[in-house]
Phi, psi and omega in degrees: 000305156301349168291294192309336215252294176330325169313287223263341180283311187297334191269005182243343186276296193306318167356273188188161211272157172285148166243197229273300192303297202298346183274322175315291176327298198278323166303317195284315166323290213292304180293346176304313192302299161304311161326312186315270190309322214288316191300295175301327201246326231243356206223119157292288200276356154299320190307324200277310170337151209241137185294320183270025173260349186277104186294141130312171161282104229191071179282153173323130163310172180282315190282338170309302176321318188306307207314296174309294193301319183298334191255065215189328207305167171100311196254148157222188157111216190296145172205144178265112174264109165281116193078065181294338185062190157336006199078329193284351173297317173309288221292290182288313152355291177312324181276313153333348193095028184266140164207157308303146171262145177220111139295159189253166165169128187255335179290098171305321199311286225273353151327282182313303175321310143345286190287296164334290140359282180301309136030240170284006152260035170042047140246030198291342187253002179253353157224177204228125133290078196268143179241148182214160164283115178317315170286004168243042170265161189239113172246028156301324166282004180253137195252017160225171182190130188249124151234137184220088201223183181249162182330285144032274204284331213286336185295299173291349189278325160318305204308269193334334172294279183350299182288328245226291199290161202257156201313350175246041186277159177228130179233164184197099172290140120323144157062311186215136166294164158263141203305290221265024162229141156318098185287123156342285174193158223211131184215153188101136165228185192059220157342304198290345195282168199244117142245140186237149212219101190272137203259334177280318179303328178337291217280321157299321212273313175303294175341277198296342158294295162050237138325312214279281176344293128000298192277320177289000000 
């Protein structure tokens, strides 16, 4: 995380001289950062957080995003990010025709950050960044969920789609699948790929296992 914000200070330093947004932008890092330690080492109750729920941070590429969006095409109405990070999975929803976009982010820092963004694209008031703990969010009103989380979390997180969403939702991870599902479709490659998951075949599939179990 700090490499990329090191990066992005210096290719903006060779450019063009900084202004008033990229110094904002460089503060906002520089507190991610602090956040960092502050979290990991110095706050009893993060420490207390189960080692494998705990995501790092890791935004999205232009091309993950495109990614998400292209197997997204089509669809509308509500969305959801779980572990929204930065915000750009919202941001962009939002610019597709998603209403309401809503992130998840347990990070106050990636909160702000977020809200900054948003900002500087003149939407800071069309989309809501909250922070909650994603397992105690109620994802019944959401028919998309956006997710970009580890392996980890994406395991323990099915039961919760699975119980929670209403039969036409569509989800679609970032970086990493869900172990134990079978994708719809699938865009993108390497890093960069994307999968998507209709929450009724999902929901078919468990069913007719089941079943089968049951019987044998």
């Amino acid at each position: 995380m700090e490499d990329d914000i090191q990066e992005e200070i210096l290719s903006q330093f060779k450019e063009r001289r900084l202004g008033g947004w990229q110094i904002l932008q460089m503060t906002a890092g520089t507190g991610l950062a602090v956040y960092a330690v502050w979290a990991g080492i110095l706050m009893p109750g993060f420490r207390r957080v189960p080692l494998k729920l705990q995501v790092p941070y890791m935004p999205a590429s232009r091309a993950q995003v495109s990614n998400v969006m292209t197997l997204l095409k089509g669809r509308s109405g509500c969305i959801a990010d779980l572990g929204s990070g930065d915000g750009r999975i919202v941001l962009e929803a939002f610019r597709q025709g998603f209403s309401p976009a809503v992130g998840y982010e347990l990070n106050p820092w990636l909160v702000r950050l977020a809200y900054f963004h948003a900002w500087r694209a003149g939407q800071q008031r069309s989309v809501s960044y909250r922070r909650e703990d994603l397992w105690k969010v109620d994802l019944s009103t959401y028919k998309n969920v956006t997710v970009f989380l580890a392996p980890s979390v994406l395991s323990l997180l099915q039961k919760k789609l699975l119980a929670e969403l209403p039969e036409d939702a569509l989800i679609v991870a970032g970086r990493f699948p869900f172990p134990d599902w079978t994708a719809c479709k699938v865009e993108g490659e390497g890093v960069d790929r994307a999968w998507a998951y209709h929450i009724q075949d999902l929901r078919h599939r468990y069913h007719s296992q089941d079943k089968h179990e049951k019987t044998s």
